[in-house]
C-alpha positions as CSV (number, residue, x, y, z in Angstrom):
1,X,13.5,-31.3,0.9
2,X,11.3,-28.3,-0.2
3,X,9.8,-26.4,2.1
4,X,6.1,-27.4,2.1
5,X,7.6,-31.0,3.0
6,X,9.9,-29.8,5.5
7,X,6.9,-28.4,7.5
8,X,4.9,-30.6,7.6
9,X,8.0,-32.9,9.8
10,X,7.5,-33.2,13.6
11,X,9.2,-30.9,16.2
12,X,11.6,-32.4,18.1
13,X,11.9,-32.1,21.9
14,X,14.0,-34.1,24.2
15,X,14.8,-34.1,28.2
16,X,16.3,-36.5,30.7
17,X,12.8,-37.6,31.8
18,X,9.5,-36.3,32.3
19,X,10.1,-32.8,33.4
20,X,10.3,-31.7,29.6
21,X,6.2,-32.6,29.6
22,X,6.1,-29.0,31.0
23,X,7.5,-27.5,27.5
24,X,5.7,-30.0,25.7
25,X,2.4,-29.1,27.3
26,X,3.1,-25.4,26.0
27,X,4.2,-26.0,23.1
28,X,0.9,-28.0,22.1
29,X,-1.1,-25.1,23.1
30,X,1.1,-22.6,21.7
31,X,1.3,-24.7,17.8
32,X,-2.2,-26.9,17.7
33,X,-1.3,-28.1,14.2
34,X,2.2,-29.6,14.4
35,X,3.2,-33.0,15.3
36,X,5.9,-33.9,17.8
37,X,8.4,-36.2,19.0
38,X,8.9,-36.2,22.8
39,X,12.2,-38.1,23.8
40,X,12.6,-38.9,27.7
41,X,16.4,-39.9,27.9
42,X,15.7,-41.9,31.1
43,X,18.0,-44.2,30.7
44,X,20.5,-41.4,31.4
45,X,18.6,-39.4,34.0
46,X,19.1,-37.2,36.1
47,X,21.5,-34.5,34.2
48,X,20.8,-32.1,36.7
49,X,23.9,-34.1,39.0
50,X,26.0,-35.0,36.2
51,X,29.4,-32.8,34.5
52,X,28.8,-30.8,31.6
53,X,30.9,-33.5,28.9
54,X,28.3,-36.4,30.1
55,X,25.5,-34.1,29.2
56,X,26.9,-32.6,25.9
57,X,27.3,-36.4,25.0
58,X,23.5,-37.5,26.0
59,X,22.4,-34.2,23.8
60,X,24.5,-34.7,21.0
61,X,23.0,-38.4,21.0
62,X,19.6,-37.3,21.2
63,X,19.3,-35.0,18.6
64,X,20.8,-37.2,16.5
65,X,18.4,-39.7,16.9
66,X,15.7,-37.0,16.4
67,X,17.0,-36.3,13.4
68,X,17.8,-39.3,11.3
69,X,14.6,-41.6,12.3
70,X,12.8,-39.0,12.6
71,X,13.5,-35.9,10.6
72,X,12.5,-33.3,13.1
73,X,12.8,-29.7,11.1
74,X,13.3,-27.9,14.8
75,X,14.7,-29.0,18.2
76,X,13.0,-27.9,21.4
77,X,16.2,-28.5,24.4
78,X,13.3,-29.0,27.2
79,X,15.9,-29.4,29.7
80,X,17.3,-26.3,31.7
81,X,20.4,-28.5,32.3
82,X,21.0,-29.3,28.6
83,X,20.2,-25.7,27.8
84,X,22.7,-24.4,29.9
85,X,25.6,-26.8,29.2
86,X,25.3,-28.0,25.4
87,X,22.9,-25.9,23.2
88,X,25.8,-23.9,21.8
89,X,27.7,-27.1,20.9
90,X,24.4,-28.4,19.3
91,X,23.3,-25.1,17.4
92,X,27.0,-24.9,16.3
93,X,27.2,-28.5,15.4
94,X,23.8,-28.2,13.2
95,X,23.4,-24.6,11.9
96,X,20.7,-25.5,9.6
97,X,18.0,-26.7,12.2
98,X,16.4,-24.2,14.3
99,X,17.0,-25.3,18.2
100,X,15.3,-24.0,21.0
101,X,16.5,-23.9,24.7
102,X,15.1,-23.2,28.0
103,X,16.7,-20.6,31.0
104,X,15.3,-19.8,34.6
105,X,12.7,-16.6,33.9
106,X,15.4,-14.8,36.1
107,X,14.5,-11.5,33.9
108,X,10.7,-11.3,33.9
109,X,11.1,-12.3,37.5
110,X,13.3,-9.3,37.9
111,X,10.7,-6.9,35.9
112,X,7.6,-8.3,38.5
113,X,9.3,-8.6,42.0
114,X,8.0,-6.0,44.0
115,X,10.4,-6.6,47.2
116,X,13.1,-6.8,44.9
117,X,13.3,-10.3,46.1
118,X,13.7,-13.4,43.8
119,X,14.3,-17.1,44.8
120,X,15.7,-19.7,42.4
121,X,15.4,-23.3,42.3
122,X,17.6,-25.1,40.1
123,X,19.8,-27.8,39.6
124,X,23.5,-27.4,41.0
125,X,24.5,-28.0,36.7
126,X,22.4,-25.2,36.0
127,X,22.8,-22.4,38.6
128,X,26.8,-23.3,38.5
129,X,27.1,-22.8,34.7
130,X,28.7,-19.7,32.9
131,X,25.2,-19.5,30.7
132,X,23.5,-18.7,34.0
133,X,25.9,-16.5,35.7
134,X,26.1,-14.7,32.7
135,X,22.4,-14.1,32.5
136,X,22.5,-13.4,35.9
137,X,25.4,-10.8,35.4
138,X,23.1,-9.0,32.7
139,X,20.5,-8.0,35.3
140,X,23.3,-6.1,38.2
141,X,21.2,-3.1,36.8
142,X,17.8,-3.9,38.5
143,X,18.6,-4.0,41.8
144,X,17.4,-7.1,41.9
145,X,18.7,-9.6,44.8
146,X,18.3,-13.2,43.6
147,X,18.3,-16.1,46.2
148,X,19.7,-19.3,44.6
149,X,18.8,-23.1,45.8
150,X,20.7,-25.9,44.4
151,X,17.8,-29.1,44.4
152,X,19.8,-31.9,44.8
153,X,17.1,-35.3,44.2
154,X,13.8,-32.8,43.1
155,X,14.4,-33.6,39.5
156,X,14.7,-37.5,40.4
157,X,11.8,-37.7,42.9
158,X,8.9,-36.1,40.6
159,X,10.4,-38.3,38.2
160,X,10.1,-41.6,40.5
161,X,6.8,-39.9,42.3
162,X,4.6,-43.2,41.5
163,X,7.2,-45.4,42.5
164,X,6.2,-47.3,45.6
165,X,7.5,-45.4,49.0
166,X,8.4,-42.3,46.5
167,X,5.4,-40.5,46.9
168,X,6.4,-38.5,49.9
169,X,9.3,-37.6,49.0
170,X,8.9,-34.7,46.6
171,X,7.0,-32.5,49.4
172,X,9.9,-33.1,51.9
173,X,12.2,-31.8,49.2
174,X,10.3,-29.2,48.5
175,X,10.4,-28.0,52.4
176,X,13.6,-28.6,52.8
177,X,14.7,-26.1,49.9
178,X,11.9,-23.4,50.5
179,X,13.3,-23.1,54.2
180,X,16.5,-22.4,53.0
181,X,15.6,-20.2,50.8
182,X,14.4,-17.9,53.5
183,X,11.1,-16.2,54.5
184,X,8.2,-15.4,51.5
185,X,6.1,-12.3,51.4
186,X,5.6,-9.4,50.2
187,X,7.1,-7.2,53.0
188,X,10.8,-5.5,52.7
189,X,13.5,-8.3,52.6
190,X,10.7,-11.4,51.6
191,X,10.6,-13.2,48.4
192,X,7.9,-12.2,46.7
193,X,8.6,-14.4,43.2
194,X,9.9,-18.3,42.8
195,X,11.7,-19.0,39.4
196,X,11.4,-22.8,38.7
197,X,14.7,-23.3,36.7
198,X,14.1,-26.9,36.3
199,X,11.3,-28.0,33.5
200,X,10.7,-30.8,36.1
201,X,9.7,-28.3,39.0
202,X,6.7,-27.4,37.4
203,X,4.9,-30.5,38.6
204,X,5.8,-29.8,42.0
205,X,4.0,-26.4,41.0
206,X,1.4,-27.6,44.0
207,X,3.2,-28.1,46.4
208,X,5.7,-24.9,46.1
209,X,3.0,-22.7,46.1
210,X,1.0,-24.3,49.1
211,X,4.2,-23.8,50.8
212,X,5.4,-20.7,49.8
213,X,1.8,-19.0,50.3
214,X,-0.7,-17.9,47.5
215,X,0.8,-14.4,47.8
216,X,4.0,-15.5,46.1
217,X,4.4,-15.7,42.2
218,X,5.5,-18.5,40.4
219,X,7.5,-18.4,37.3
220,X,7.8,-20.9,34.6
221,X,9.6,-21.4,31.2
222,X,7.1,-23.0,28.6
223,X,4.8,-20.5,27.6
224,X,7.9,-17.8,26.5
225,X,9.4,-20.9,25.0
226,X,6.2,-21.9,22.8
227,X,6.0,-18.0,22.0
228,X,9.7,-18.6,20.7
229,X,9.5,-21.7,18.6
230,X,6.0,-20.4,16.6
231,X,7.6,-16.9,15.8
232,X,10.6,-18.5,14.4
233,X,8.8,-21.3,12.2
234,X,6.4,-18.6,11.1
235,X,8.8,-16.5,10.2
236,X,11.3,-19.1,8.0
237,X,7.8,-20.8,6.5
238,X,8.1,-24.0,9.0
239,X,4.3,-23.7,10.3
240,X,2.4,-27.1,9.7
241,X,-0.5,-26.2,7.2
242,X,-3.7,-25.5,9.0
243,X,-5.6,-28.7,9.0
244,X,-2.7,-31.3,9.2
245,X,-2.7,-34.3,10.9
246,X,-1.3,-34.0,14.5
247,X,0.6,-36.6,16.6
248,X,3.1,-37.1,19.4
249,X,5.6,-39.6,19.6
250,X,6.7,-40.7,22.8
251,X,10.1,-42.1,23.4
252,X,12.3,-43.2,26.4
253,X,15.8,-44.7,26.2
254,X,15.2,-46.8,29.7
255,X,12.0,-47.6,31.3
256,X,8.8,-45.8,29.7
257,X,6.5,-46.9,32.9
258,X,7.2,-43.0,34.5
259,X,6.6,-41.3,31.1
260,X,3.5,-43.2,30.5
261,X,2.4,-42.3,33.9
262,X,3.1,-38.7,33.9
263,X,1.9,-38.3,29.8
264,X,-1.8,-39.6,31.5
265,X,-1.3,-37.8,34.8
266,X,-0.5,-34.3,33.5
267,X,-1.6,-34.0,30.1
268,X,-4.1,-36.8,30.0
269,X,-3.0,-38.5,27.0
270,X,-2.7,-42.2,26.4
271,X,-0.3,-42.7,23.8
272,X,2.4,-45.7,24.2
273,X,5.8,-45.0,24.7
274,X,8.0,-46.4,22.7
275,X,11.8,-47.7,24.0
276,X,14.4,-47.1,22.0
């Protein structure tokens, strides 16, 4: 495939549900002109609770999908999970196709904190993986103290959030994990910044803050992520030409009522999801 045709093929960006909407969202903003396949893998969700050969399975399957009906020339892991468990099996498996991943913004939260003070949400997949420690290992140096919370059901609330008797549910998680977190603030021994290690937690984003207080920053992954993905294609010729034809794709492996919901809710696009 020459290169002129190879750039003008979608990006490719997959996740257990709707949480990856988050990347997505960035990624639009980030690259106006390029066209997209989203691919909610709800048939399998949640990864966050699952062991790491389940996940490497799921991933494996969906970027080969991506690839042969759809020809993606990159691979955006919107997934913290999948990041942390199977992108090195992925890029090692397929060395030709650029593939991003996702990671808690334990660094810049590091480099902002000014208590020195930095809680962690995450799933227990994430947080327990060597990826993560190992990240977490490289900052020792900053003096940083780093409060981790395992969110058990976050992930699979915002998912089911318009489900009836759901709707509740998300704001009781979120209280329950901020509590034991500990105490927010910007005095000595307070947490000062929240990394949300979960593309999901993002649509708590609400919620979190209201109950963590205005004073306290939130971090997020998609907008160093969308940084990523346009230097790289930039910088091996991959950039759609100015002037294409967008378009997003949206694809579920179980039930697309959830992604259609949250593509309107959050992003306030109508497209039909397609199962597959």
């Amino acid at each position: 495939m020459n290169a002129q045709r190879l750039a003008s093929q979608p990006i490719g960006v997959f996740d257990s549900g709707v949480g990856g909407l988050s990347i997505l969202k960035a990624l639009q903003q980030q690259l106006p002109g390029e066209s997209f396949v989203y691919l909610a893998d709800s048939g399998n969700a949640p990864y966050g609770e699952r062991d790491e050969a389940f996940v490497i399975q799921r991933s494996r399957a969906c970027l080969a999908l991506l690839m042969q009906q759809h020809h993606i020339k990159a691979l955006v892991v919107a997934c913290n999970t999948a990041t942390a468990l199977a992108i090195q099996v992925l890029r090692d498996e397929n060395p030709e196709l650029p593939i991003f991943g996702v990671e808690p913004s334990v660094k810049p939260g590091a480099a902002d904190s000014l208590t020195h003070k930095v809680g962690v949400l995450a799933t227990a997949a994430t947080l327990n993986s060597a990826k993560f420690q190992e990240l977490l290992h490289s900052l020792d140096s900053t003096n940083t103290e780093f409060v981790l919370q395992a969110c058990d059901g976050l992930a699979d609330a915002i998912e089911k959030q318009w489900q009836d008797g759901q709707s509740d549910e998300v704001r009781t998680l979120c209280e329950k994990y901020l509590l034991a977190l500990g105490a927010f603030g910007q005095a000595p021994g307070e947490i000062d910044t929240l990394v949300l290690g979960c593309t999901h937690y993002p649509f708590a984003s609400g919620e979190l803050q209201t109950l963590a207080g205005e004073s306290v920053r939130l971090l997020e992954p998609g907008t160093p992520v969308a940084r990523r993905v346009y230097q790289v294609l930039q910088t091996q010729g991959l950039l759609a030409n100015r002037g294409s034809k967008t378009s997003l794709l949206p694809l579920a492996t179980g039930e697309t009522r959830n992604l259609q919901q949250a593509l309107w809710h959050w992003l306030e696009l109508s497209q039909q999801v397609i199962k597959v």
